[in-house]
Backbone as JSON Lines, residues from 0, in Angstrom:
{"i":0,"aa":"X","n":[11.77,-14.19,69.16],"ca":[10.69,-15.01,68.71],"c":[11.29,-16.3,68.14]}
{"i":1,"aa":"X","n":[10.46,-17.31,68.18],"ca":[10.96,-18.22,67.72],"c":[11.92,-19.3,68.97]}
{"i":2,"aa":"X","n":[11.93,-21.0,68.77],"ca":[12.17,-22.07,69.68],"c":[13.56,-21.1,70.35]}
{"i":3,"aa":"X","n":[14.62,-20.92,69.26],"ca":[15.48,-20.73,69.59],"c":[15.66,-19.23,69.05]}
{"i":4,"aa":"X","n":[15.05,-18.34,69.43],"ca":[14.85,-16.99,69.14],"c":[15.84,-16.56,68.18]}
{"i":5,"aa":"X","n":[15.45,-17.06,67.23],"ca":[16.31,-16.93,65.84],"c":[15.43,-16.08,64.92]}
{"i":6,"aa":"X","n":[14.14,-15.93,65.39],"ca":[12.98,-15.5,64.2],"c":[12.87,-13.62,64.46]}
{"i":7,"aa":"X","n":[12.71,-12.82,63.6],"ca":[12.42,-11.2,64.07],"c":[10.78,-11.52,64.07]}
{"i":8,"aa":"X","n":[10.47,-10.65,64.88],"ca":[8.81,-10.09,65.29],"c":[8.92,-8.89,64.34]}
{"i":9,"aa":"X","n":[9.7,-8.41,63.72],"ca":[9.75,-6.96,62.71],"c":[8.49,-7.43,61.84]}
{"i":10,"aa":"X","n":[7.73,-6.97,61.52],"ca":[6.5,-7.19,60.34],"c":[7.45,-6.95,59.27]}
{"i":11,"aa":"X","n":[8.8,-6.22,59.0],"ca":[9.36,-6.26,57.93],"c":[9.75,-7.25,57.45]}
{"i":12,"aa":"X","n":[10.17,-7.83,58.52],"ca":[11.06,-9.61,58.33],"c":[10.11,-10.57,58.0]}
{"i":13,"aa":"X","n":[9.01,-9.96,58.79],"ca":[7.69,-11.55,58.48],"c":[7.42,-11.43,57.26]}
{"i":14,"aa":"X","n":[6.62,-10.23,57.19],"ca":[5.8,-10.12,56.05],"c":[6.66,-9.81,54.22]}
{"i":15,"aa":"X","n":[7.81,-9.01,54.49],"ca":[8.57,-8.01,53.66],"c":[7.49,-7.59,52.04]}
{"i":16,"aa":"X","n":[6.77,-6.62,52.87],"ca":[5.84,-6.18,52.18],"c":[6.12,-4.81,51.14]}
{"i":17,"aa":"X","n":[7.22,-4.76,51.01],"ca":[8.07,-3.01,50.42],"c":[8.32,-4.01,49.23]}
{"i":18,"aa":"X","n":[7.36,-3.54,48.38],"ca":[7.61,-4.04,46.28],"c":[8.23,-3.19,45.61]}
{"i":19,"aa":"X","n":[8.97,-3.49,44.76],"ca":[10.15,-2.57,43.84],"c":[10.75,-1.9,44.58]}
{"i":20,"aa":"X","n":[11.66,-2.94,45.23],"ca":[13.09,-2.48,45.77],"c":[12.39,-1.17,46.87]}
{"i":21,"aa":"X","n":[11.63,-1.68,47.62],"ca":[11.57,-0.18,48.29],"c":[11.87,-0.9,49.84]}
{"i":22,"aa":"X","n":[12.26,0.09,50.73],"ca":[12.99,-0.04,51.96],"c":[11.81,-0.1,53.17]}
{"i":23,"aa":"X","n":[11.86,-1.01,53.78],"ca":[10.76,-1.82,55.17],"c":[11.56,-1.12,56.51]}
{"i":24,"aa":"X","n":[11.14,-0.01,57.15],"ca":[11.22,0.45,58.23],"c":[10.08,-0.03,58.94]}
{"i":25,"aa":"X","n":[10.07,-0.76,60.28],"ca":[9.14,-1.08,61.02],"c":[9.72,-1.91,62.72]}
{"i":26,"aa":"X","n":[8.47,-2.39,63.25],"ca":[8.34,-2.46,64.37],"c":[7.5,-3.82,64.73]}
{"i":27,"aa":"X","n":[7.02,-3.86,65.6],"ca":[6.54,-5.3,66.11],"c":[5.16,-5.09,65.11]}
{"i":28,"aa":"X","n":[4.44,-3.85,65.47],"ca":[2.64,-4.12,64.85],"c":[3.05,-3.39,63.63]}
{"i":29,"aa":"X","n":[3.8,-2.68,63.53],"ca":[3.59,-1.51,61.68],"c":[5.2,-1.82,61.29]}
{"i":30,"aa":"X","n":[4.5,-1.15,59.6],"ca":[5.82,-0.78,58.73],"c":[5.55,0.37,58.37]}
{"i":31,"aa":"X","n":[6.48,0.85,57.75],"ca":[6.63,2.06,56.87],"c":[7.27,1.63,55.73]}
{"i":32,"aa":"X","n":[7.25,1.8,54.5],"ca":[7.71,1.7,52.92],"c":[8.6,2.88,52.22]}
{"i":33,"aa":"X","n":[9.98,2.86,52.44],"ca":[10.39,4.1,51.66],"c":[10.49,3.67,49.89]}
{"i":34,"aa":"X","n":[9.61,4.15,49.61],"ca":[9.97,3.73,48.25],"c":[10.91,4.32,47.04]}
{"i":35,"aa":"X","n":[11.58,3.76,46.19],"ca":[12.35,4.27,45.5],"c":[11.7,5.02,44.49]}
{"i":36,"aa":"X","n":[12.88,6.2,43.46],"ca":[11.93,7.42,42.84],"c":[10.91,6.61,41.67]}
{"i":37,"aa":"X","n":[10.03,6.58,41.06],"ca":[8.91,6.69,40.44],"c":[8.15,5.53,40.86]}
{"i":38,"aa":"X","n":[8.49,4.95,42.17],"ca":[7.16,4.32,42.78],"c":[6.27,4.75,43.87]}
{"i":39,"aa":"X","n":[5.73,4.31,44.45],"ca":[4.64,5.23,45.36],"c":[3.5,4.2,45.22]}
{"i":40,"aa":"X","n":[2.69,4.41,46.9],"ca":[1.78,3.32,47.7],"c":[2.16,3.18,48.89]}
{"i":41,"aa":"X","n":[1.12,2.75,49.39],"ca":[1.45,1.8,51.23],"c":[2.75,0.73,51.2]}
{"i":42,"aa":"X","n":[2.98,-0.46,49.7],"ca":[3.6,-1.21,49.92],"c":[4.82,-0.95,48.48]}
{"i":43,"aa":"X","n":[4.58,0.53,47.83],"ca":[5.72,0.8,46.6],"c":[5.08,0.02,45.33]}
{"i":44,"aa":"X","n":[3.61,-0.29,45.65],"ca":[3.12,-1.1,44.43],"c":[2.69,-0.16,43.25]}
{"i":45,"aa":"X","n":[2.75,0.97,43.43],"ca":[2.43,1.82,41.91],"c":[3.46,1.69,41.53]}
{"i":46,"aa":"X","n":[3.37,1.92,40.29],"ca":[4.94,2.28,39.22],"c":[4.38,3.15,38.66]}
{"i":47,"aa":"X","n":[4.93,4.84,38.59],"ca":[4.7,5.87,38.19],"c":[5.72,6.62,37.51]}
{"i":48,"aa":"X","n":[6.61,5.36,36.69],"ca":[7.49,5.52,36.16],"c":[7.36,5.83,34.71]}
{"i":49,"aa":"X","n":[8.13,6.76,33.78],"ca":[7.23,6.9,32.59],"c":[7.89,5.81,31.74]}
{"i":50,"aa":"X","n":[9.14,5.13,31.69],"ca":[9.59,3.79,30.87],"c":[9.18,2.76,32.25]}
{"i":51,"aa":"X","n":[8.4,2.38,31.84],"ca":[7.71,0.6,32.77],"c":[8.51,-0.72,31.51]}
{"i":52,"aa":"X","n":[8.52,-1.81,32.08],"ca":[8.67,-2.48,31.51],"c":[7.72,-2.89,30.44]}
{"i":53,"aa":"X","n":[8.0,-3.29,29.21],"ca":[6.96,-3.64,27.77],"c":[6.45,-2.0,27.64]}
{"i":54,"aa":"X","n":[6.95,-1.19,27.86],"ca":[6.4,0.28,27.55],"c":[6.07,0.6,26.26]}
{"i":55,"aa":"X","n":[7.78,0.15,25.47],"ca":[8.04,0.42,24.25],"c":[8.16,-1.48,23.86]}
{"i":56,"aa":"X","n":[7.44,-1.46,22.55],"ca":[7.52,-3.02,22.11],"c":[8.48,-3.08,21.26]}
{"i":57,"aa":"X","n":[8.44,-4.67,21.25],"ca":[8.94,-5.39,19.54],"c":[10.25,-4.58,19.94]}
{"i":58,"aa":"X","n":[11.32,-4.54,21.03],"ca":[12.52,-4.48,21.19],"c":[12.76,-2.78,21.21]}
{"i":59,"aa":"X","n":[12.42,-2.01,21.44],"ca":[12.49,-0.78,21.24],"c":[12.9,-0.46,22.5]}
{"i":60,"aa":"X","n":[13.37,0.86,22.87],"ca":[14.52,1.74,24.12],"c":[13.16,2.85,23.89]}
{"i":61,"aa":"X","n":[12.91,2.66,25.2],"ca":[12.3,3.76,26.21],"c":[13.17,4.65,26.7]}
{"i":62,"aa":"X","n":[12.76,6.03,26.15],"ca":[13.67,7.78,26.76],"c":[13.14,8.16,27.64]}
{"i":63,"aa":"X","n":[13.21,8.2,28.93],"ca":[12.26,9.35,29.81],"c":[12.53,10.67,29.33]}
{"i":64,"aa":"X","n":[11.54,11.5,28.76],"ca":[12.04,13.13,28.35],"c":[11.19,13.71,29.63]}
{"i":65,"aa":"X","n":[10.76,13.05,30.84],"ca":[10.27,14.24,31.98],"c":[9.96,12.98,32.88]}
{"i":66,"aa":"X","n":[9.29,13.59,34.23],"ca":[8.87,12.73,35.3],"c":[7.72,11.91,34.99]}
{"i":67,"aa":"X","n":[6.81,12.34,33.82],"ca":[5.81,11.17,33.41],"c":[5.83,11.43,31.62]}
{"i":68,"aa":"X","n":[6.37,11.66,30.83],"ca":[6.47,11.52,29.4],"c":[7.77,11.06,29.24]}
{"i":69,"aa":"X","n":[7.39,10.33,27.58],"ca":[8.64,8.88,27.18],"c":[8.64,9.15,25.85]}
{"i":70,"aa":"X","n":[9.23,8.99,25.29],"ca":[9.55,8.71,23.77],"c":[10.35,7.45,23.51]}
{"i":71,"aa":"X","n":[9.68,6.63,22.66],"ca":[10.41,4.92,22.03],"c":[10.97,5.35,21.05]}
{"i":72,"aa":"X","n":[12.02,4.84,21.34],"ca":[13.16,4.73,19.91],"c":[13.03,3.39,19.26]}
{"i":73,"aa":"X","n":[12.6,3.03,17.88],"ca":[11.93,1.92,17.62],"c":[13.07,1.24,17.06]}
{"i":74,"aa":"X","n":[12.78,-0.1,16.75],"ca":[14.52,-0.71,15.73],"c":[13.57,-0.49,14.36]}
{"i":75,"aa":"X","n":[14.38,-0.48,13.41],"ca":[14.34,-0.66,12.04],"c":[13.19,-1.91,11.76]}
{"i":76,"aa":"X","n":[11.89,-0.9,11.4],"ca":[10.87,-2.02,10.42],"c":[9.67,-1.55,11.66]}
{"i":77,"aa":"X","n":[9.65,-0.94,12.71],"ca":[8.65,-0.85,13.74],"c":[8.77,0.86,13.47]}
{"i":78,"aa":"X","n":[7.33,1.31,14.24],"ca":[7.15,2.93,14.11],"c":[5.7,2.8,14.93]}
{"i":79,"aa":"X","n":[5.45,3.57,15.77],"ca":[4.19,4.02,16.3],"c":[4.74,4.18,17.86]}
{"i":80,"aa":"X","n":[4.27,5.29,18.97],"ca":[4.61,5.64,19.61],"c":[4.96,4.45,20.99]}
{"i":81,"aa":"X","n":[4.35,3.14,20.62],"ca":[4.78,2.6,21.79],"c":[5.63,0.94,20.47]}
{"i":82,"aa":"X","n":[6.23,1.57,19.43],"ca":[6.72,0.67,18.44],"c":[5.66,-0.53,18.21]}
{"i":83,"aa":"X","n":[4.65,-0.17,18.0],"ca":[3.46,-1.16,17.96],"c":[3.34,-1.34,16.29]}
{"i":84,"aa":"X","n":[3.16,-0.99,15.83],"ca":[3.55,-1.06,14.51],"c":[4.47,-1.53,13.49]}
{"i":85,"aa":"X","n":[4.04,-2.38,12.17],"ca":[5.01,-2.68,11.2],"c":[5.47,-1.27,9.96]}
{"i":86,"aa":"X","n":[6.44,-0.85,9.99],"ca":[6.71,0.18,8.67],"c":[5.78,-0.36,7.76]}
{"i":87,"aa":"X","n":[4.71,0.02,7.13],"ca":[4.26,0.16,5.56],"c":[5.29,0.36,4.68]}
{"i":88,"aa":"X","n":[5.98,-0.01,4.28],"ca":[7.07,0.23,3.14],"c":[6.19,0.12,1.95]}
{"i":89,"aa":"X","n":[5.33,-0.05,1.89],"ca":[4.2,0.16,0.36],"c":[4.07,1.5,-0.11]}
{"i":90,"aa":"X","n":[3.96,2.38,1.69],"ca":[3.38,3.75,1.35],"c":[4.32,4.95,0.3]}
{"i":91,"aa":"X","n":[5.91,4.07,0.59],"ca":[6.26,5.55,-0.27],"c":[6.73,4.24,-1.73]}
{"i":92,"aa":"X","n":[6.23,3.26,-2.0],"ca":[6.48,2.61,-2.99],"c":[5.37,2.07,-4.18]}
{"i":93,"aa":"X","n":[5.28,2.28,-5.06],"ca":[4.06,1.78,-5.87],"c":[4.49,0.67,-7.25]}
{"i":94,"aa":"X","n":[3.79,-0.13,-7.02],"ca":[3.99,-1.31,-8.48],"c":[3.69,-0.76,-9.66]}
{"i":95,"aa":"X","n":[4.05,-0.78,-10.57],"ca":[3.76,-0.84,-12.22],"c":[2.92,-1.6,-12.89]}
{"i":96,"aa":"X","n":[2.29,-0.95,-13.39],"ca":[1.23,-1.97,-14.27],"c":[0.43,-3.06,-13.58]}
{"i":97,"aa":"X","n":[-0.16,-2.15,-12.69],"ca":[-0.71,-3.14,-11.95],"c":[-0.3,-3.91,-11.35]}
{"i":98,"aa":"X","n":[0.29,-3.94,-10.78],"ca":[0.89,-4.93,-9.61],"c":[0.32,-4.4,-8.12]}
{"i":99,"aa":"X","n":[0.42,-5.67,-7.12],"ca":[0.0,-5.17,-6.11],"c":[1.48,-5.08,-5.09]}
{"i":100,"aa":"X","n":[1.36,-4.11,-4.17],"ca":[2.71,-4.1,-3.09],"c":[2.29,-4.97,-1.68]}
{"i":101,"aa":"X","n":[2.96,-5.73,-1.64],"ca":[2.94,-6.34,-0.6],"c":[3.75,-6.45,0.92]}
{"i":102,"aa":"X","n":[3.63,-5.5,1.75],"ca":[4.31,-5.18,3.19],"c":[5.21,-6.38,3.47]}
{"i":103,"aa":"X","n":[6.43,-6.4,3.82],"ca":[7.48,-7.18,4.35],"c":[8.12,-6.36,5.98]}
{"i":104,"aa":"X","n":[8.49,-7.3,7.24],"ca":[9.66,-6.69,7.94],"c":[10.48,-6.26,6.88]}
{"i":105,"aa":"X","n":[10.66,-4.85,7.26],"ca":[11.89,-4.09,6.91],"c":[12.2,-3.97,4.99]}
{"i":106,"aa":"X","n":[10.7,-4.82,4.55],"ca":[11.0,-4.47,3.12],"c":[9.74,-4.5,2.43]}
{"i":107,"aa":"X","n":[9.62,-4.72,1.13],"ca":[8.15,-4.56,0.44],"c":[8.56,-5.45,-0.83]}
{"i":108,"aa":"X","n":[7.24,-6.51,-1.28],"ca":[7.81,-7.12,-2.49],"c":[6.45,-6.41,-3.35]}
{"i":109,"aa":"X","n":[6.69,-6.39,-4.52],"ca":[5.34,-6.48,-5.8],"c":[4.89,-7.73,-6.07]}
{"i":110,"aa":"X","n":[3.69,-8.12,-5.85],"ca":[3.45,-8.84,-7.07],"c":[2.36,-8.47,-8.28]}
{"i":111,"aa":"X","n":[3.25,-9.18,-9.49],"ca":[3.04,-8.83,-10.52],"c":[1.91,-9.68,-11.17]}
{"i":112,"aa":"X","n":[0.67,-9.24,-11.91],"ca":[-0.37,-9.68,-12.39],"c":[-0.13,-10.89,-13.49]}
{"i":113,"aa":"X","n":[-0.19,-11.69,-13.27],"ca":[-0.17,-13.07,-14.19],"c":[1.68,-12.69,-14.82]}
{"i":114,"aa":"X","n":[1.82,-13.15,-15.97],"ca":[3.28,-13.59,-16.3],"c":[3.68,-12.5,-17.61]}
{"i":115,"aa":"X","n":[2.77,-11.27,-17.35],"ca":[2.75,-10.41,-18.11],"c":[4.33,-9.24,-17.95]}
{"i":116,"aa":"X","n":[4.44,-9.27,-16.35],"ca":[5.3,-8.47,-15.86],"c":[6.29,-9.2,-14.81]}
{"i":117,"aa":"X","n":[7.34,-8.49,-14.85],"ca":[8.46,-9.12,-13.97],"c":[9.52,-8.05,-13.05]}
{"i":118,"aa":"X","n":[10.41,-8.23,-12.53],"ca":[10.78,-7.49,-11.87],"c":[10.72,-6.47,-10.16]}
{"i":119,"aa":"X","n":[11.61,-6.0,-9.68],"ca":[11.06,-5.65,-7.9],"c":[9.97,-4.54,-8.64]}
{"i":120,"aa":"X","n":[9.49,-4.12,-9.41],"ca":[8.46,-3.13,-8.97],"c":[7.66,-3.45,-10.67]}
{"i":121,"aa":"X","n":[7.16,-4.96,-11.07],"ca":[6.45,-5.17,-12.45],"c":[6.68,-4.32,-13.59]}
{"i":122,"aa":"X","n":[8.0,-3.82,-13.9],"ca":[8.14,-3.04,-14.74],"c":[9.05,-3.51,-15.68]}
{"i":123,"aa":"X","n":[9.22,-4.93,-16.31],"ca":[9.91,-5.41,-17.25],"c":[8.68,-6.45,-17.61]}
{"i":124,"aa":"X","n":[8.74,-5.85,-19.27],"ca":[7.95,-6.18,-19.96],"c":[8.23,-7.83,-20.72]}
{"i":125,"aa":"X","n":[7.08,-8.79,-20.83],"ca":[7.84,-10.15,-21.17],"c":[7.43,-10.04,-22.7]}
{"i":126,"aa":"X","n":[8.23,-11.15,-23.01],"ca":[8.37,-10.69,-24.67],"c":[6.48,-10.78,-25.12]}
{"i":127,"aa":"X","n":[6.0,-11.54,-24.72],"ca":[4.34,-11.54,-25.24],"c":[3.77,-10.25,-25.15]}
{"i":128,"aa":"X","n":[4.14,-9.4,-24.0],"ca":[3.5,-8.32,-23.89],"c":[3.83,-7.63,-24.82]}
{"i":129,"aa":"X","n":[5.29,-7.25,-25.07],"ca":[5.69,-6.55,-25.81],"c":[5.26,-6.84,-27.34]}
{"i":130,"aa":"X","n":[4.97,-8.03,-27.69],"ca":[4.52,-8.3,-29.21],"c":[3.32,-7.9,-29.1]}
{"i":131,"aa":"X","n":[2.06,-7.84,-28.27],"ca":[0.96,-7.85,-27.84],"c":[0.53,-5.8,-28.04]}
{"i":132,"aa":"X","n":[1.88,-5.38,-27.36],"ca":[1.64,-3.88,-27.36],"c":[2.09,-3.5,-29.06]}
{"i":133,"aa":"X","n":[2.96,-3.95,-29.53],"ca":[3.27,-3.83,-30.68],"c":[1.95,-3.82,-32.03]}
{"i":134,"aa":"X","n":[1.71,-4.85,-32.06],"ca":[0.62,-5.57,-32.57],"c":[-1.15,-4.42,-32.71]}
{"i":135,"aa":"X","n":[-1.2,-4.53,-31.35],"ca":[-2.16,-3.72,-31.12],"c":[-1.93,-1.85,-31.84]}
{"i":136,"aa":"X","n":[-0.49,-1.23,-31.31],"ca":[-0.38,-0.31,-32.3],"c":[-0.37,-0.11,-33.53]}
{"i":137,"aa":"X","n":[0.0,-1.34,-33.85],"ca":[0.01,-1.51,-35.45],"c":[-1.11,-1.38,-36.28]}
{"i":138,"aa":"X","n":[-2.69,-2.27,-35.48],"ca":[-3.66,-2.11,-36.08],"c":[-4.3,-0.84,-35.8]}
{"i":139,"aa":"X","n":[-3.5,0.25,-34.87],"ca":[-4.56,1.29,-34.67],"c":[-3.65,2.32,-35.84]}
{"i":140,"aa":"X","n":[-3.08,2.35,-36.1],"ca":[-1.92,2.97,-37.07],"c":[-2.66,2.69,-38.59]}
{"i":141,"aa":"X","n":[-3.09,1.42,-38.54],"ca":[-3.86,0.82,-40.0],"c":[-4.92,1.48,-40.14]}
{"i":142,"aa":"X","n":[-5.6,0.96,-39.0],"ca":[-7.12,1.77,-38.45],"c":[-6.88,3.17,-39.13]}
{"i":143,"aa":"X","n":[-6.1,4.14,-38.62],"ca":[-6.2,5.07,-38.92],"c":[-6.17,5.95,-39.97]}
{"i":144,"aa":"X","n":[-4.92,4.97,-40.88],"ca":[-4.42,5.34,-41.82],"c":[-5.79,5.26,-42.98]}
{"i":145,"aa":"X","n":[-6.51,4.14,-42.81],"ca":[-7.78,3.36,-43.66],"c":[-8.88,4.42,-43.59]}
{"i":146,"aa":"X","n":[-9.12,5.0,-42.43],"ca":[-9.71,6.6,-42.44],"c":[-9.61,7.92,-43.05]}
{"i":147,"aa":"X","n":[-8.62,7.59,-42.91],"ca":[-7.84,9.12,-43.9],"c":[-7.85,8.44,-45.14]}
{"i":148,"aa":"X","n":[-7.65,7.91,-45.4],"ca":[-7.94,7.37,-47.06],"c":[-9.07,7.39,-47.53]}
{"i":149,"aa":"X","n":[-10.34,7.03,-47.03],"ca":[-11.69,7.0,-47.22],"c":[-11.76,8.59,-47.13]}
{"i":150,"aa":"X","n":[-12.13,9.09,-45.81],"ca":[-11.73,10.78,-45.71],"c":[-11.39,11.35,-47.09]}
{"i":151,"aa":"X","n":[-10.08,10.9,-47.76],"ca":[-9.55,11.86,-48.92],"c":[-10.51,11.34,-49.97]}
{"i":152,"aa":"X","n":[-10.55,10.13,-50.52],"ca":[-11.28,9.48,-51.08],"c":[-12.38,10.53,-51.33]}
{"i":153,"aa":"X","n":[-13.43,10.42,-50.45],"ca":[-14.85,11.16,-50.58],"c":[-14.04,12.83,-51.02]}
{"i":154,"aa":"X","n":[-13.25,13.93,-50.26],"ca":[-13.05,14.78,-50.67],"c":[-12.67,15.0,-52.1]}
{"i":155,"aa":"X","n":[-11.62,14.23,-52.04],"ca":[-11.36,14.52,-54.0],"c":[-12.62,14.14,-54.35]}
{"i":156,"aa":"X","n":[-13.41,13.09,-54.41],"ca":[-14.75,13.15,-55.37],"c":[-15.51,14.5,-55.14]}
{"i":157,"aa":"X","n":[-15.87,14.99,-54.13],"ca":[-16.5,16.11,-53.87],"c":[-15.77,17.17,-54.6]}
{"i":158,"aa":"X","n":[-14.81,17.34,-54.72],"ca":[-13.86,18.03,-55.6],"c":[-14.1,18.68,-56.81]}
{"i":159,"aa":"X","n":[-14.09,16.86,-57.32],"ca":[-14.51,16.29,-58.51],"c":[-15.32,17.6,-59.06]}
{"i":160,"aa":"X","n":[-16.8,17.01,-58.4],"ca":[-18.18,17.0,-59.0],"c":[-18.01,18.34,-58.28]}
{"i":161,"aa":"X","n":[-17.98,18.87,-57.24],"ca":[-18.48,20.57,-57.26],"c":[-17.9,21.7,-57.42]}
{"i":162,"aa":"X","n":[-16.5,21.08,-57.65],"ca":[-15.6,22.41,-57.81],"c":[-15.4,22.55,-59.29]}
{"i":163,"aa":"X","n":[-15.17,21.14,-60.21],"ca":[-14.63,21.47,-61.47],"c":[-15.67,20.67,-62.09]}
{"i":164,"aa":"X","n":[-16.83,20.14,-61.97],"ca":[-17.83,19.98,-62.63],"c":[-17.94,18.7,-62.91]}
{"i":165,"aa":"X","n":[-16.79,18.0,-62.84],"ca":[-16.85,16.47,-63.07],"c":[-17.7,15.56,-62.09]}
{"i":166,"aa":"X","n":[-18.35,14.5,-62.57],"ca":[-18.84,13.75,-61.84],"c":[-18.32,12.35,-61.97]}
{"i":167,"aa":"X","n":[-17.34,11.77,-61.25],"ca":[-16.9,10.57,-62.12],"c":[-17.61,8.87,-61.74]}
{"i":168,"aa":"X","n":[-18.88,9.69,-61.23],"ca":[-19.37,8.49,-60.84],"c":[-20.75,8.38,-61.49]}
{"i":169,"aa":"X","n":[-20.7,9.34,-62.67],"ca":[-21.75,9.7,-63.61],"c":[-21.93,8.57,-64.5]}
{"i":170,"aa":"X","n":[-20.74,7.79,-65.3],"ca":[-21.31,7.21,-66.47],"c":[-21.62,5.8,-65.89]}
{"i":171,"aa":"X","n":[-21.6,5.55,-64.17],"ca":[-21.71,4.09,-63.59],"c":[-23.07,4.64,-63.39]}
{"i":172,"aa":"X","n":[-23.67,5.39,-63.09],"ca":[-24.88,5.85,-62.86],"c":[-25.86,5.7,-64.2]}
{"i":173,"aa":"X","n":[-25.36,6.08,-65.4],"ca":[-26.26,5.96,-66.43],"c":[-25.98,4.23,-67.05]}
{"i":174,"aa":"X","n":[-25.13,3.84,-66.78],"ca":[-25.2,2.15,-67.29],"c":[-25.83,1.89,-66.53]}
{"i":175,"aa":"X","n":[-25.85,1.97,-65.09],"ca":[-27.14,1.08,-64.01],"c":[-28.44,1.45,-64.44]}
{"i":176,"aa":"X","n":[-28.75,2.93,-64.84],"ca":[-29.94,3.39,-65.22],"c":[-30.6,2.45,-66.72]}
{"i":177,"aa":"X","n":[-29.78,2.47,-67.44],"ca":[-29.68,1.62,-69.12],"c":[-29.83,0.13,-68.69]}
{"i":178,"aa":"X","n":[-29.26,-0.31,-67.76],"ca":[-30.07,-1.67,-67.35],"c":[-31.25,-2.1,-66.51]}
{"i":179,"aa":"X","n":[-31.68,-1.34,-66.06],"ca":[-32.65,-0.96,-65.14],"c":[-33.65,-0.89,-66.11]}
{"i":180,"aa":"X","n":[-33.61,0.01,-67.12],"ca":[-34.65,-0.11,-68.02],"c":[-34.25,-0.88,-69.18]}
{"i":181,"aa":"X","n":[-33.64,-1.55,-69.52],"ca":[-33.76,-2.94,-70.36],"c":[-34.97,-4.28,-69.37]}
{"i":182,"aa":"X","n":[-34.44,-3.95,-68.57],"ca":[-34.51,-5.47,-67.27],"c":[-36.6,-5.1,-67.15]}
{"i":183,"aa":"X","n":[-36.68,-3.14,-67.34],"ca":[-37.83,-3.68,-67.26],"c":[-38.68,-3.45,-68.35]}
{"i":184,"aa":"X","n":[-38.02,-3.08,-69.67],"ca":[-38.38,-3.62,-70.77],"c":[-38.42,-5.07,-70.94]}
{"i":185,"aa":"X","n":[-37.94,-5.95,-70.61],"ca":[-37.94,-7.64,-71.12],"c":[-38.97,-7.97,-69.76]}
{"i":186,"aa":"X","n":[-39.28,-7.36,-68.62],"ca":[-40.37,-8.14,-67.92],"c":[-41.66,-7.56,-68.36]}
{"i":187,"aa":"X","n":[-41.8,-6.13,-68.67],"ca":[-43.25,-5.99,-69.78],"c":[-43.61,-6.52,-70.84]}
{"i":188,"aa":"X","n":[-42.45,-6.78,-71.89],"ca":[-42.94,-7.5,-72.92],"c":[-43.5,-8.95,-72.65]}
């Protein structure tokens, strides 16, 4: 075929219709396609391969463990069966005092709620806080102490007056009474 019969009439030669490397046996009107192992079709156009190319992402190694199952071996910071995924490094990490965790490739930062806290996981206290926590114990310590005093206070008077007969809030009682009735002796007269 061809001016100077340089050209094949093979439909293999014209057309070369055998995709993924597969082998063109043929003749003037037909071909045949031997295709190589995990392809298959008229022209080797399936791929029935279980690692295809982009199988496994984001740089990951495709295992064939059978004729159609794969397992991805992921790099460091990827995880999910076709490495589709970023590691959560939050999940086995938690902030202090409120802080929030924030997902990184291959790491995790905190951040820490206003200028209260510092440190990789908000757990160094700045000196305000610490005067702030101080402070606050102090008045609940007062608080408390100012209770129990009142508390004893009233008991010893109760004491006082019902156990041993004293009333020591008796002779403020009869001077208020002694002015009470002066005050309303001088408004009758």
């Amino acid at each position: 075929m061809g001016v100077n019969c340089d050209m094949s009439s093979s439909l293999c030669a014209i057309k070369q219709p055998c995709k993924n490397n597969g082998t063109c046996n043929g003749t003037h009107y037909s071909y045949d396609c031997s295709c190589p192992c995990g392809f298959n079709g008229t022209d080797c156009e399936f791929d029935y391969r279980p690692c295809k190319p982009y199988t496994c992402l984001n740089n990951g190694t495709c295992n064939a463990t059978s004729d159609s199952l794969f397992v991805c071996t992921c790099l460091s910071g990827w995880q999910g069966v076709h490495c589709e995924s970023i590691v959560n490094f939050c999940d086995n990490n938690s902030c202090l005092n409120n802080g929030v965790c924030r997902p990184l490739l291959e790491n995790y930062t905190c951040e820490c709620l206003g200028d209260s806290y510092s440190g990789r996981l908000c757990e160094i206290s700045s000196p305000k806080t610490i005067m702030l926590k101080t402070v606050s114990k102090s008045f609940a310590y007062i608080s408390i102490l100012a209770v129990v005093a009142v508390a004893m206070f009233v008991i010893t008077m109760d004491m006082l007056k019902y156990c041993f007969g004293i009333d020591p809030a008796r002779g403020e009682l009869e001077r208020i009474q002694r002015k009470k009735q002066m005050i309303l002796k001088q408004f009758l007269a």
